[in-house]
C-alpha positions in Angstrom: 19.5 20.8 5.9 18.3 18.9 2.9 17.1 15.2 3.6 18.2 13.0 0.9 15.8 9.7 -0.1 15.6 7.3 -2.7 13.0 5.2 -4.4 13.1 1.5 -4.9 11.1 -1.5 -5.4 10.1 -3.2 -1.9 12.1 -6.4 -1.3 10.6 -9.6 1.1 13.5 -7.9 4.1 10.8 -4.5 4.0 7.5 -6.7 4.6 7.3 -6.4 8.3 8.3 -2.6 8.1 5.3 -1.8 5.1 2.9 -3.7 7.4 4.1 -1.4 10.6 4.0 1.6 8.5 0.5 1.1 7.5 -0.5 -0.3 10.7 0.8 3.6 11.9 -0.7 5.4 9.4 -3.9 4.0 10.5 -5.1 3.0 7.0 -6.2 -0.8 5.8 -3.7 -3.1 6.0 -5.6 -6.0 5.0 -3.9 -8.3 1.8 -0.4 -6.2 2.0 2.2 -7.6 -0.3 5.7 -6.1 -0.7 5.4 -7.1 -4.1 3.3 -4.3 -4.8 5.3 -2.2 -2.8 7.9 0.8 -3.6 9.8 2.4 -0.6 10.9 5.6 0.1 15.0 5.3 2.0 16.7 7.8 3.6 20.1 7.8 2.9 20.9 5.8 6.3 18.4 3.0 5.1 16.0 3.7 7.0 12.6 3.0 5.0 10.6 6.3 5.4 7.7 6.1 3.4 6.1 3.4 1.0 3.1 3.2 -1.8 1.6 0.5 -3.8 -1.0 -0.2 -6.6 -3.6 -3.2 -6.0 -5.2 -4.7 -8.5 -8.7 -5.5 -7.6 -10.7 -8.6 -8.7 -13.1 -6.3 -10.9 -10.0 -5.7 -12.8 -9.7 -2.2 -11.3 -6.3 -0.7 -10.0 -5.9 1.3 -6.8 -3.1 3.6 -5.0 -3.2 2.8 -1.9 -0.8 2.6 1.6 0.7 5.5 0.5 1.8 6.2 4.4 5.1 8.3 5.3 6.9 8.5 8.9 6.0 11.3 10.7 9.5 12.9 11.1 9.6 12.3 7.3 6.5 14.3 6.4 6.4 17.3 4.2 9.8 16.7 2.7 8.4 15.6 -0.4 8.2 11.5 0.1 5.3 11.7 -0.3 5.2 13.2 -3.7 7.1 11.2 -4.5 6.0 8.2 -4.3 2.3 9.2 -6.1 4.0 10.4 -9.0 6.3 7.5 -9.2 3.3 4.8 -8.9 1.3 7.3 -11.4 4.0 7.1 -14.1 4.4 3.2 -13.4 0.6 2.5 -14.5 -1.1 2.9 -17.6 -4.6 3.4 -17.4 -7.3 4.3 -14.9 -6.0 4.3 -11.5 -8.6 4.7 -8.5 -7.7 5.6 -4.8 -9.7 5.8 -1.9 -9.3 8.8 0.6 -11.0 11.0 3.3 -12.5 13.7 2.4 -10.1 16.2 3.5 -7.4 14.3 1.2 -9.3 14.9 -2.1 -7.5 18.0 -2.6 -4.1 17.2 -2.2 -5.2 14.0 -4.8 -7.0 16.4 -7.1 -3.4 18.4 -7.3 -2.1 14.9 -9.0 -5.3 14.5 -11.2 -8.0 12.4 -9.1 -11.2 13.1 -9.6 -14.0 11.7 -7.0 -16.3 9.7 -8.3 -20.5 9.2 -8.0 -21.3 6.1 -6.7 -22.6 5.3 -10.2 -19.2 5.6 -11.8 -17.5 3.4 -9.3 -16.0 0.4 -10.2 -17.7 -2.5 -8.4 -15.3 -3.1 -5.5 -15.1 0.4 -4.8 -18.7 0.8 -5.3 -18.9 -1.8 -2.1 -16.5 -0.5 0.0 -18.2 3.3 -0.5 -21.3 1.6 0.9 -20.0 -0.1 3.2 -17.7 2.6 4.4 -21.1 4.6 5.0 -22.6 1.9 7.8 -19.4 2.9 10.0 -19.6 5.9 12.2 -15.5 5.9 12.5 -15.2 8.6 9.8 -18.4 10.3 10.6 -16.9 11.0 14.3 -13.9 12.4 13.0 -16.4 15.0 10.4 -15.0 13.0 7.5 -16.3 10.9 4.8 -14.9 8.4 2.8 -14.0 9.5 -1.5 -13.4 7.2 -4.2 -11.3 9.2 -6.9 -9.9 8.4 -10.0 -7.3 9.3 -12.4 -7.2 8.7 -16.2 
């Protein structure tokens, strides 16, 4: 059985569902906004999946919240959604990633970074990301990729 989505810009009705998606997916969900946002909808409407790109103060761009619902995982959403947020920036695009991601991100074109190549908000986060032992416990660390 084939499972049908569709891709489409996040509207202000898919807020709360971004922020529960990411609150799920156990990744930062600190200064979310569904403007940023693209969705991934099965064909009932049921939001399954969503991205973004946020622009950083340093003037740096980043794919992040890229989260999909468990029943929805490895059905290509996913995919999807990178390659759509890739195609809709032009430019350097950086991501942030445990270590056991950075070959799935590599597959897309990501690259991890040293520290000295690091734009300056990633550059902070890296370091601070190192005074936690939350990824350490779990045998991870934290990447900072990019993409040209």
């Amino acid at each position: 059985m084939q499972h049908i989505f569709n891709l489409r810009a996040a509207t202000a009705n898919d807020a709360k569902t971004i922020r529960a998606l990411v609150i799920e997916g156990r990744i930062n969900f600190v200064g979310l906004d569904w403007n940023r946002f693209v969705v991934a909808e099965s064909e009932a409407g049921e939001v399954v999946g969503c991205g973004q790109l946020k622009p950083h103060r340093d003037g740096s761009v980043e794919l992040a919240s890229i989260v999909v619902t468990p029943k929805w995982r490895s059905r290509g959403v996913a995919r999807a959604i990178i390659e759509h947020l890739i195609t809709a920036h032009d430019g350097a695009l950086y991501l942030l990633c445990q270590s056991s991601l950075g070959s799935m991100y590599e597959k897309f074109g990501f690259e991890t970074l040293d520290p000295q190549e690091m734009p300056k908000f990633f550059r902070r986060v890296s370091k601070l990301a190192g005074l936690t032992d939350v990824l350490r416990q779990r045998g991870e660390t934290l990447l900072v990729m990019r993409r040209f």
